[in-house]
C-alpha positions in Angstrom: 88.4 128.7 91.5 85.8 126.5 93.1 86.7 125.4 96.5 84.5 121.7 97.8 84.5 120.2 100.7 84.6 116.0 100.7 83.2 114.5 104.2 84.4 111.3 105.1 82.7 108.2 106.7 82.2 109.2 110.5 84.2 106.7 112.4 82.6 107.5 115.7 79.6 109.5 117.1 79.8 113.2 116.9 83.6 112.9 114.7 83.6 114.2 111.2 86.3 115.1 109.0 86.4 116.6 105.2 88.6 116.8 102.9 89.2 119.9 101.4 89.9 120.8 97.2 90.5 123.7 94.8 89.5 123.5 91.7 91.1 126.0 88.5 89.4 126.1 85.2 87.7 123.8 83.3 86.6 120.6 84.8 86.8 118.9 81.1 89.4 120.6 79.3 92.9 118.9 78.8 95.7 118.7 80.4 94.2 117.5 83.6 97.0 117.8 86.6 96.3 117.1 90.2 98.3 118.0 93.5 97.7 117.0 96.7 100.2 117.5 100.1 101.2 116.1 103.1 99.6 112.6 102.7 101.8 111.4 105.6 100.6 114.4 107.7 103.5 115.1 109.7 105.4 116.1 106.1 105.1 119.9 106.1 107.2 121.3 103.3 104.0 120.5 100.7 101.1 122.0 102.9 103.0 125.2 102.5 104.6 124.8 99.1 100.5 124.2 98.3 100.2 127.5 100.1 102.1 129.4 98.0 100.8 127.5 94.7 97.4 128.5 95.3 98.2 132.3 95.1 100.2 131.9 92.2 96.7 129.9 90.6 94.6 132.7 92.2 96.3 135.1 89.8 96.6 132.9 86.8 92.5 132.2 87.1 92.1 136.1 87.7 93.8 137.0 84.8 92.1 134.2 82.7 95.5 131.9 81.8 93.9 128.9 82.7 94.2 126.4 79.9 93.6 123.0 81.0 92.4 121.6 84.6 94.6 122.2 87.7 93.0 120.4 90.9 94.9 121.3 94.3 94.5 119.5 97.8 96.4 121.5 100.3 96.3 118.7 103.4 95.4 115.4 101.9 95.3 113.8 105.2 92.8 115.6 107.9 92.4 111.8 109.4 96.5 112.0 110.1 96.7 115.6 111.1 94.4 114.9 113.8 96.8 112.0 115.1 99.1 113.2 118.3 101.2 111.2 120.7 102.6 112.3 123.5 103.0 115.9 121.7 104.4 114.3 118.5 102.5 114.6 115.3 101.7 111.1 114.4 100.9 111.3 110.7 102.4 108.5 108.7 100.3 105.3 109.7 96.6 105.4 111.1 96.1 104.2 114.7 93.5 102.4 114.1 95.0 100.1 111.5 98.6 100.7 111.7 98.2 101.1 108.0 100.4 103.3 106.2 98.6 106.6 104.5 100.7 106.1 101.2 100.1 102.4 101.0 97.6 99.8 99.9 95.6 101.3 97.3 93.7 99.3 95.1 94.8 97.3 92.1 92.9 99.7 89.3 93.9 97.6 86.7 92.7 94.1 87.7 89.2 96.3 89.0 88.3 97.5 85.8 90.2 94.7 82.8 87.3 92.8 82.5 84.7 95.3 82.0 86.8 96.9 79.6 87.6 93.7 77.3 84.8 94.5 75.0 84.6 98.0 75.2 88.0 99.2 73.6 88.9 99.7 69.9 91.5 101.1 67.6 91.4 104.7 68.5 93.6 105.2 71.3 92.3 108.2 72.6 88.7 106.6 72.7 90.2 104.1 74.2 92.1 106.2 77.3 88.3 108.1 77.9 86.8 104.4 78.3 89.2 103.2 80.8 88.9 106.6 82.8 85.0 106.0 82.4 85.4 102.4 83.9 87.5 103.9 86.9 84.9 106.4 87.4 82.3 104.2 87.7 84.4 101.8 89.9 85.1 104.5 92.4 81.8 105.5 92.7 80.7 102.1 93.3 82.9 101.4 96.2 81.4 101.7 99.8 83.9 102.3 102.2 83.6 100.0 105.2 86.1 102.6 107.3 86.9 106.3 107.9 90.5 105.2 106.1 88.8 103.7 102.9 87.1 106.7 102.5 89.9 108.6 102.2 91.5 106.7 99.8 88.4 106.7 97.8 87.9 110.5 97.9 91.9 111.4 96.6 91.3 108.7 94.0 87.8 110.4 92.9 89.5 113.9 92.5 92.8 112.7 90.9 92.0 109.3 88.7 91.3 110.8 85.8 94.6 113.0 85.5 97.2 113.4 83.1 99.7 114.5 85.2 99.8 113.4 89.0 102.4 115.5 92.2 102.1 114.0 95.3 103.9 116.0 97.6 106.3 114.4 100.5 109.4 114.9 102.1 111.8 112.7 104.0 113.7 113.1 107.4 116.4 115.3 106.4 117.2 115.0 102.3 117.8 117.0 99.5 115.0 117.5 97.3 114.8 114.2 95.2 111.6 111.8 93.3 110.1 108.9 92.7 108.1 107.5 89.7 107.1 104.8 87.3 109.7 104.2 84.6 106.8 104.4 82.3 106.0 107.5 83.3 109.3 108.9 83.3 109.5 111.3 79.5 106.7 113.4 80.9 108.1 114.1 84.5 112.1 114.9 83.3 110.8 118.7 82.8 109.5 119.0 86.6 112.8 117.2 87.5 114.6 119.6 86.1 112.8 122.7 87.2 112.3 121.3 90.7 116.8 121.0 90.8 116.0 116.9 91.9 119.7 115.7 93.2 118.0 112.4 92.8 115.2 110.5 90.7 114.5 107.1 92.0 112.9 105.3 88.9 110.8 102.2 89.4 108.6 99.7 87.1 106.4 98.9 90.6 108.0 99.8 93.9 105.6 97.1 95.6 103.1 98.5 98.4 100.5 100.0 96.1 101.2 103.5 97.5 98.9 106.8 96.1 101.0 107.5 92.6 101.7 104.4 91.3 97.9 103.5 91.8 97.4 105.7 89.3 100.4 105.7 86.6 100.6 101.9 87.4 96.8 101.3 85.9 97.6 102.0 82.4 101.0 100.5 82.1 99.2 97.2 83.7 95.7 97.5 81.5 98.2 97.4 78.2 100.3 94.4 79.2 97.3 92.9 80.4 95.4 93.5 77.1 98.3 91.7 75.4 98.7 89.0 77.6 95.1 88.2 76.4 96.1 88.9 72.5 94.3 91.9 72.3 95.6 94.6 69.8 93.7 97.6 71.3 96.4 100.8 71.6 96.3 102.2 74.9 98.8 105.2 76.0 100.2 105.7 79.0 97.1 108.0 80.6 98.5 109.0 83.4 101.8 110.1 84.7 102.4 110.2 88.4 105.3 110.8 90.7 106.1 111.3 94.6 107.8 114.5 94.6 110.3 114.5 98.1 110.6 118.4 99.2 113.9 118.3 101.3 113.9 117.3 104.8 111.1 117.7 107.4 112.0 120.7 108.9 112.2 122.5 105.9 109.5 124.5 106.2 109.9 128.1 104.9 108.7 130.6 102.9 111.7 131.4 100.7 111.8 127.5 99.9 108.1 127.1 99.5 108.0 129.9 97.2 110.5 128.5 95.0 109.5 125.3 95.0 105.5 126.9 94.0 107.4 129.0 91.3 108.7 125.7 89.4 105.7 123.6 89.8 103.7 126.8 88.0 106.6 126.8 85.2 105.6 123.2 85.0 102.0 123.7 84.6 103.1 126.0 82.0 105.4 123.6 80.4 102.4 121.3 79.6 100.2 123.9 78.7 97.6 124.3 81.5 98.9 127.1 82.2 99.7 129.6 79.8 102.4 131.9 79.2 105.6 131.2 77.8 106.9 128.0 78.1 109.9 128.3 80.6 113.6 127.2 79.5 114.4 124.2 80.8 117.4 123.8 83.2 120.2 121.3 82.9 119.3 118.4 85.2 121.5 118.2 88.2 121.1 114.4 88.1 120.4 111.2 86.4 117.7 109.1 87.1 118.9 105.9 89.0 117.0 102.5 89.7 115.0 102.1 93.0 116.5 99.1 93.0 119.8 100.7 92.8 119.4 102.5 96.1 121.4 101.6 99.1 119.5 101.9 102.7 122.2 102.5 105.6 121.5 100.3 109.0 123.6 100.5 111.7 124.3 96.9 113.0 124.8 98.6 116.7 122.8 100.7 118.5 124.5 104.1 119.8 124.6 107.9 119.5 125.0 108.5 115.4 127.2 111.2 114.2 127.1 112.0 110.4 130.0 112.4 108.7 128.3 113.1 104.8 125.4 114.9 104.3 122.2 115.0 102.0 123.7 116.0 98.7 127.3 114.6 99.3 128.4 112.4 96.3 129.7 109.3 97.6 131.8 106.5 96.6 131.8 102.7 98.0 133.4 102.6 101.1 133.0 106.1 102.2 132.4 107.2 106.0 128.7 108.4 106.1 128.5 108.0 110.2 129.8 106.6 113.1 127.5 105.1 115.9 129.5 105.6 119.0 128.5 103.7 122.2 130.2 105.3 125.6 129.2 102.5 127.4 131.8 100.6 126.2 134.0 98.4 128.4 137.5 99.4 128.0 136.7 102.8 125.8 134.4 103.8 123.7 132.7 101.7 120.8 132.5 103.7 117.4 131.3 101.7 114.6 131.3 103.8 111.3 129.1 103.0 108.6 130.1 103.3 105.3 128.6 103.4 101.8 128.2 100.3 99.7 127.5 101.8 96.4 128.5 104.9 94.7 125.9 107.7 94.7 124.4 110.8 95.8 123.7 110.5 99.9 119.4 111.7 99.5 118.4 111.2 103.0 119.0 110.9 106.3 117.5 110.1 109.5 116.8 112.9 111.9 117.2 111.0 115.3 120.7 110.8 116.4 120.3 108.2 118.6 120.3 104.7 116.7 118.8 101.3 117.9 120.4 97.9 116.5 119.4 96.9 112.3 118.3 100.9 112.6 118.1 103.0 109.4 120.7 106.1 108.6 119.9 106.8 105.4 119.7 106.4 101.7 122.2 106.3 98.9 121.3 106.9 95.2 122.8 104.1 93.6 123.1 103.4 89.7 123.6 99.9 89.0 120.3 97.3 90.4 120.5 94.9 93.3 117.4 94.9 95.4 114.6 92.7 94.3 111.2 92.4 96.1 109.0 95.5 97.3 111.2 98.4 97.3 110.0 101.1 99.5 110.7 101.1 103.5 107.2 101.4 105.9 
């Protein structure tokens, strides 16, 4: 294992901070996967789950069952980790831009397209090593004008050329549940299934350019955009990526962590970086559902919220999921219950139990489509 350190642009005198990755096995071979945690720093569960992973890969390397590439960022986000407020860890958006970590990441596809016109041919893998050349050469030509930039350009250095992409998350209180690119979707069903996901939340682009769809969403664009221009050139899909959601916030413990690192190695040796036997697959405890299927609870009046379902509960439309109760009231008591528009697994909740007017409560797993526009909340 190689362990490098990444400094980032110095936002102010005497303030540095690095970014820290381990690397397993060879940096050319094939399959390439790459996991990072806690880009929104206050998201716990995937520092530790990273924790536990990296013993598991200290073995594997010592006993030489390192087949492919495996590149590990335990904390993705020493900018956010640093963040406090009034003793609250402050990790999803940067103070200095309000800027979410996970968003904004640059269009990879429209960077590179029209270097790559002339370059590309019939053989599909040549074809996949020239784009990730391209990439490459883009991110090392980018100067980052802030300490944020150069954050984003550091993940993207260590994780563009990938097969296989985890970024590690979790929500306010949810069961464990994922994210990813439709196109991406035949390679990821094994982690799905090993991980027990109660919900997959499939997208073609979620809007927002957050960290995984950067990647997965490069290839998927290059090839329509190669045909929109009545070019033949084959191109597979290179990379796929996903937002893995571990649970709630405050589900950080070791029994978890541990089996959480146990099915992300029986991944690794499902695709062969790993090796060993290739682990049975699970029956999936769910089926993948549009993002644009999934119903996000607001309370249209502000009070103390009381749940009546919880993360896991299969719902139908119309079903209590919590009452907002305001003892304020003239008269007696207000209690306005909010109840489920679609039928679907409840994923997440909120974890403040006080509610302010239009605010969130959570998020049902819906199957049929009816959002349009950029689907992911700040």
């Amino acid at each position: 294992m190689q362990r490098l350190e990444h400094p980032l642009l110095s936002p102010s005198l005497g303030a540095q901070k690095t970014l820290v990755s381990l690397h397993y096995g060879d940096p050319t071979a094939r399959p390439k996967v790459y996991l990072q945690a806690s880009l929104h720093a206050e998201e716990l569960p995937g520092m530790l789950v990273a924790h536990h992973l990296r013993q598991a890969l200290d073995e594997a390397d010592r006993q030489g069952l390192i087949r492919g590439c495996v590149v590990l960022v335990p904390a993705a986000n020493p900018i956010g980790l640093a963040q406090r407020l009034d003793h609250k860890a402050m990790g999803r958006f940067e103070f200095d831009t309000s800027q979410n970590f996970n968003r904004h990441y640059p269009d990879l596809a429209e960077a590179v397209f029209e270097s790559l016109r002339t370059r590309l041919g019939a053989d599909a893998a040549a074809n996949v090593a020239t784009v990730r050349a391209a990439v490459t050469r883009w991110l090392n030509d980018w100067q980052p004008a802030t300490e944020l930039e150069s954050l984003r350009r550091e993940l993207l250095r260590l994780s563009h050329d990938a097969d296989v992409v985890i970024d590690l998350h979790c929500d306010w209180e949810a069961v464990l549940h994922l994210y990813c690119e439709e196109a991406c979707w035949a390679p990821l069903e094994p982690l799905a299934r090993l991980t027990g996901a109660r919900a997959v939340l499939l997208a073609r682009d979620s809007g927002g350019g957050p960290f995984d769809e950067c990647l997965s969403g490069l290839w998927w664009q290059l090839a329509e955009r190669l045909r929109a221009a009545g070019l033949s050139h084959p191109l597979p899909q290179g990379c796929a990526s996903t937002t893995l959601e571990l649970r709630g916030e405050t589900d950080v413990s070791h029994e978890l962590a541990q089996a959480d690192a146990k099915a992300l190695m029986a991944y690794l040796c499902h695709l062969g970086v790993v090796g060993g036997d290739r682990p049975a697959l699970p029956a999936p405890l769910c089926q993948p559902t549009p993002l644009s299927g999934s119903e996000t609870l607001h309370t249209p009046v502000p009070g103390v919220v009381v749940y009546r379902a919880r993360p896991g509960d299969e719902l139908a439309a119309g079903d209590p999921v919590a009452d907002v109760i305001d003892p304020t009231a003239p008269g007696q008591a207000r209690v306005h219950t909010v109840c489920a528009s679609v039928s679907g697994v409840l994923y997440a909740t909120v974890a403040q139990r006080y509610a302010v007017a239009g605010g969130e409560l959570g998020k049902i797993a819906g199957a049929v489509p009816f959002r349009t526009g950029p689907l992911l909340g700040a």
